[in-house]
C-alpha positions in Angstrom: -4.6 112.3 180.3 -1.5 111.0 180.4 -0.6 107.6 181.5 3.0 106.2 182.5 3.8 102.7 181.9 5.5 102.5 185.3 1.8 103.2 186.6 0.3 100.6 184.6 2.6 97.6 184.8 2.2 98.2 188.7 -1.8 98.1 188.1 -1.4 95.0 186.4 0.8 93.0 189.0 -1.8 93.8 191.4 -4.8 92.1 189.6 -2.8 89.3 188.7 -5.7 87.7 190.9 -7.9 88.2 188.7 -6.4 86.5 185.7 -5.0 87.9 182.5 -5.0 91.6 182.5 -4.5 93.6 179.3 -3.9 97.5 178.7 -5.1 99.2 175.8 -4.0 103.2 175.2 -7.0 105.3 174.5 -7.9 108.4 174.4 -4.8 109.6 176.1 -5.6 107.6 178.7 -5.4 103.8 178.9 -8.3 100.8 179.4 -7.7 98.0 181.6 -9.5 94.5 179.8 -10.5 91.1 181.2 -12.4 89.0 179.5 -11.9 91.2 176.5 -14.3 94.0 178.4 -13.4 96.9 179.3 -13.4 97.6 183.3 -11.1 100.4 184.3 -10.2 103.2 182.9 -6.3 104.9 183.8 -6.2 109.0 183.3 -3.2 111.3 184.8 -2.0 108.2 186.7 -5.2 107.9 188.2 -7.4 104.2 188.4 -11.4 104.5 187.3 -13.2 101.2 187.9 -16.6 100.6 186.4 -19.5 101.3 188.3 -23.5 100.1 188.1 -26.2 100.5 190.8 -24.8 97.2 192.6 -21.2 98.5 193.4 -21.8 102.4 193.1 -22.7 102.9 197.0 -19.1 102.0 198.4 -17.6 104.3 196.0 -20.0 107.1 197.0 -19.3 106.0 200.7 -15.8 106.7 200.0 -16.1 109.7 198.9 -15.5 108.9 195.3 -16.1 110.9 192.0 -17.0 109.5 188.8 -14.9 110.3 185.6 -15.4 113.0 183.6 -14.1 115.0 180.7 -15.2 117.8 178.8 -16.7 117.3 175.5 -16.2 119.3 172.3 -19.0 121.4 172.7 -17.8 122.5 176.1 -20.0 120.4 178.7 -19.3 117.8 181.1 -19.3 114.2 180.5 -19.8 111.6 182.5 -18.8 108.1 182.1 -19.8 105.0 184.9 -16.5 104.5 185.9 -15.4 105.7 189.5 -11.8 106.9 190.6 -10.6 104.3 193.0 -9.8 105.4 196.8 -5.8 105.3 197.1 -6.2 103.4 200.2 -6.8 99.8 198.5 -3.4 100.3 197.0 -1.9 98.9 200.7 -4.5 96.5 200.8 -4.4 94.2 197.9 -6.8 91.7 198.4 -9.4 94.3 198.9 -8.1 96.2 195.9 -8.7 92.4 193.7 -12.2 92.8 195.7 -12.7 96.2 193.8 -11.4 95.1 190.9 -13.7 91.8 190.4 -16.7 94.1 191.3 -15.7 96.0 188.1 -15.2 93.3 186.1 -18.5 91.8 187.2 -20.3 95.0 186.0 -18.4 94.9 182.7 -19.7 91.4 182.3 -23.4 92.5 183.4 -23.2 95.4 180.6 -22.2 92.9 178.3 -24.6 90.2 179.0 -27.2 93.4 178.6 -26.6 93.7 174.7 -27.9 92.1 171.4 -25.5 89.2 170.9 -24.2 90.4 168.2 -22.9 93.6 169.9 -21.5 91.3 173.1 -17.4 90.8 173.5 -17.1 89.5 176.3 -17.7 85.3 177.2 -20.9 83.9 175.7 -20.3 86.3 172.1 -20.6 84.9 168.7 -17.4 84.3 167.1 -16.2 86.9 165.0 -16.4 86.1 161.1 -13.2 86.6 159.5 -13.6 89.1 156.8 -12.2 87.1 153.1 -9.5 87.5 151.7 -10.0 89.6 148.5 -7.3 89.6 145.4 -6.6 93.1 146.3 -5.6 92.8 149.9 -3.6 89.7 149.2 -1.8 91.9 146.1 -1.0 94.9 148.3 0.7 92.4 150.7 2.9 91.4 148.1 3.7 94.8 147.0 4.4 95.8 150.6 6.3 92.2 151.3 8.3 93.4 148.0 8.8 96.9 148.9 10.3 96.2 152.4 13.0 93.5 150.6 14.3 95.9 148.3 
């Protein structure tokens, strides 16, 4: 599932619509995140976009597959994201169109989640975990060990 950066820097300048845009590697693929929710999904230079029952239809009416991999016991997985049709590439503001439809299902999963599984807008701050002796010492070693 490799992914160039070439292919997702170029990903990225086209949703500069929708506001920051972040790529994560994964899997030997790469996420795209807004929001800090995950709503597409980048395999073999390829562009997933997360589906639900709302925007699945025009992917179907595109002729569009969902992702899917194989999983260690040899079956097929399926995941609700949707390869995007290569035409929206030449037509950018549709493309954004696309592309805020996923995000809008990311934030609908979200919203669908005990609060304190949510990471998207609206989820409880996350507690900082404190700082114990030990961490704090192996700093120091490490701080130590790196000057020398």
């Amino acid at each position: 599932m490799a992914v160039s950066n070439e292919y997702t820097q170029f990903l990225i300048e086209m949703l500069v619509p929708l506001g920051p845009v972040k790529s994560r590697r994964m899997f030997g693929g790469s996420g795209l995140f807004a929001d800090g929710l995950m709503f597409g999904l980048i395999a073999n230079e390829v562009l997933y976009l997360k589906v639900d029952d709302q925007n699945q239809p025009a992917f179907e009416a595109e002729g569009m597959e969902p992702f899917t991999y194989e999983t260690k016991a040899g079956k097929r997985g399926v995941m609700s994201y949707w390869q995007a049709p290569e035409r929206l590439f030449d037509e950018p503001d549709e493309f954004v169109s696309w592309a805020r439809d996923a995000v809008s299902v990311a934030l609908r999963a979200d919203a669908a989640k005990p609060p304190s599984q949510r990471k998207g807008p609206g989820a409880p701050p996350k507690q900082k975990k404190p700082r114990t002796k030990r961490s704090t010492l192996k700093k120091a070693s490490k701080k130590k060990a790196a000057e020398s």
